[in-house]
N, C-alpha and C positions, 0 to 999 in steps of 0.2 A: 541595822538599817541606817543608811546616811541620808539626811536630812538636807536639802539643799535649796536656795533658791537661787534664783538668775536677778541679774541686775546687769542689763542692757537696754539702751531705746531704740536698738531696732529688732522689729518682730521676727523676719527671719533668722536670725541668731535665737531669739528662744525657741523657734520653733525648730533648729538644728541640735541645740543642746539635750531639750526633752528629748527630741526622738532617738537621740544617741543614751540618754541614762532608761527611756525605755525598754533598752534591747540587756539590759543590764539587772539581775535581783539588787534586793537590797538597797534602790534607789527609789528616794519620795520626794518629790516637790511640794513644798509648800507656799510658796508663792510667788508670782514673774511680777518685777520690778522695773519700771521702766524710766526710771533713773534714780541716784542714791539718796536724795531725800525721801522718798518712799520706803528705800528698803531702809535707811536708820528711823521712822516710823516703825517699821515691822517689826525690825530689831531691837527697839528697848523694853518691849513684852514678849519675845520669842526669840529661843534659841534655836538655831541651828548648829548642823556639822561641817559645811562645805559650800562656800558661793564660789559659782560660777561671773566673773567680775568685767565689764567692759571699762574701758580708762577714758574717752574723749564720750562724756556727756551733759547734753544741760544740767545748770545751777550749780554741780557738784561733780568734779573730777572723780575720777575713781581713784589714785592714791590719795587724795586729801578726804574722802570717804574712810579709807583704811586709815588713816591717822588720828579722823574721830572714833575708831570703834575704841571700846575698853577692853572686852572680850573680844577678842579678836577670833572667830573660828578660821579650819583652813580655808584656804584663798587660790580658785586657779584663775587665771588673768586668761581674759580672751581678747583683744583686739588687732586689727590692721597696723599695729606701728612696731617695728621691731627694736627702736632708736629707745624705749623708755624699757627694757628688757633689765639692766642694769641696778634701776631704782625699784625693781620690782623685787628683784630676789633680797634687794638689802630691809626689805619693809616683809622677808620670811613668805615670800607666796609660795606655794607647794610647784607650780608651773609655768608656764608664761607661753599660751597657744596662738599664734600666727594665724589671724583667718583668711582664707580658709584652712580650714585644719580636718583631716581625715581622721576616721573614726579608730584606728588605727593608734596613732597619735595622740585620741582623745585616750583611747584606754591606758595610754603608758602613765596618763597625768593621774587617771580613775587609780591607778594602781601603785603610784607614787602614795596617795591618800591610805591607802590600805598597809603599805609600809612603815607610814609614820605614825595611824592610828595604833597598829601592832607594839612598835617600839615603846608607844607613852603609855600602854597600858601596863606594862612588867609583866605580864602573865608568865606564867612558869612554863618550864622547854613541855614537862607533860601534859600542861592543859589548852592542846594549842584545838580554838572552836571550830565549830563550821561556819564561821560566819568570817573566815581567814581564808581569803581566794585569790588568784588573779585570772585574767584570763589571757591567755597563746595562741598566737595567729599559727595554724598550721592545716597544711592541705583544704588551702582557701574557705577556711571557718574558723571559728575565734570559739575556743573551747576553755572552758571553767574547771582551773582546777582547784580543787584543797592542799590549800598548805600544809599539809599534816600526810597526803599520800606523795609527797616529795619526797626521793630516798636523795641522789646526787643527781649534780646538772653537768656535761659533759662537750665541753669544746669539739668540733668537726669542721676545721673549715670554717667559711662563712657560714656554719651553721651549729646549734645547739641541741645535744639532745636529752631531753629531761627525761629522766627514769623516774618513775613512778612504781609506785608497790605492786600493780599489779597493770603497765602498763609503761608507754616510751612513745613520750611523741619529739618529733622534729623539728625546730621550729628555725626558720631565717634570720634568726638576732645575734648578737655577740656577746660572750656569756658576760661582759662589762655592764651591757646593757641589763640584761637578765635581773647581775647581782643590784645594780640601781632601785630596782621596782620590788623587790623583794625584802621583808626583813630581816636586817643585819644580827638579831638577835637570836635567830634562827637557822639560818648558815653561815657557815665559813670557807672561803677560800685557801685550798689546802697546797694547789696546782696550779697552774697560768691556765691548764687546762679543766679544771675540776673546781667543785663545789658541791659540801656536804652538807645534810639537812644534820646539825646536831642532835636531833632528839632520834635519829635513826644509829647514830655510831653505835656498832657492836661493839668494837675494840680498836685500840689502836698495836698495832705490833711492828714494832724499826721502825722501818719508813713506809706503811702501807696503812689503810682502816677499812677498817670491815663491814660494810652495810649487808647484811643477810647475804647473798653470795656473793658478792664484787668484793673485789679488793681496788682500793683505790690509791694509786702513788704520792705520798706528801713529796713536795716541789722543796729543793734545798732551799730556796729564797722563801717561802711558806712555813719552815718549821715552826717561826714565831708562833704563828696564829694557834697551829695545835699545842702548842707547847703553853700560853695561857688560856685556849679551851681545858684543857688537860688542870689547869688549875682553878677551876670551877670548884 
């Protein structure tokens, strides 16, 4: 469950953010904040997982907000100015979203959180939960998948095809993007066109690996990577 609140002073921005973590499991609000003296009120008896951040507000900017917190949870930046994009990622925000920003958009940020939650936790490649998802825009519906029924993800064009254990959807992204949103500790890029779920490799043989029936081609410029997965 991620834990989150909103801290903007204007009401249609919270009432865009909920409706967007509505359509989402695993998402709880705990309280809308309507500017950052309230939310560091809220914050020095309550933790969170994840604010939603606006930057030009009374009393309290929103990075001079992030510069008071101690515990810092993650941070996705929401506002109209794209010119402070720079000082955002140097102060570790997880996104920096342009309003207006489609939902679309919002999920790559939702899913950026879910990659780095994955990575700080160390969990072992076999004990990967169901609370490990993202979700894939494909034939105009945004579908939930488990990280765990990932076998490889497959370059087509301007298009991706994620193979799944007992399933293959299609979805319009570039598998650059893909690998972004996904945990690094999880997959590896073996191909310019390929990416393999490590806790699925059957074997590796020459230059090919084995996920249950596929064979999948290691890329000359890729050996590296199997070559220290291989030394795991």
């Amino acid at each position: 469950m991620t834990r989150y609140i909103i801290v903007d002073d204007e009401h249609i921005a919270h009432d865009i953010i909920k409706g967007y973590c509505d359509l989402l499991p695993n998402m709880k609000l705990l309280k809308h904040c309507y500017d950052a003296i309230e939310a560091l009120d809220f914050l020095r008896i309550n933790s969170v997982d994840l604010i939603f951040l606006d930057l030009n507000m009374p009393k309290l900017r929103g990075f001079d907000f992030l510069r008071a917190l101690q515990n810092r949870p993650q941070v996705i930046i929401t506002t109209a100015y794209k010119e402070h994009a720079l000082e955002g990622f140097e102060l570790d925000v997880i996104d920096y979203l342009l309003k207006p920003f489609s939902f679309e958009r919002f999920l790559r940020a939702i899913n950026k959180t879910t990659k780095l939650q994955s990575n700080s936790r160390l969990i072992e490649l076999s004990t990967i939960t169901e609370e490990q998802h993202i979700f894939l825009y494909s034939d105009k519906k945004h579908v939930q998948v488990k990280l765990k029924d990932i076998l490889f993800i497959e370059a087509a064009g301007n298009y991706c095809k994620v193979v799944l254990d007992e399933d293959k959807i299609l979805i319009r992204e570039k598998i650059s993007n893909i690998l972004e949103t996904i945990p690094s500790d999880r997959f590896i890029q073996v191909h310019k066109s390929y990416a393999v779920a490590k806790a699925n490799i059957k074997a590796v043989e020459g230059n090919r690996i084995l996920i249950k029936d596929y064979q999948i081609p290691i890329g000359k410029h890729y050996k590296g990577n199997v070559v220290e997965f291989l030394k795991l």
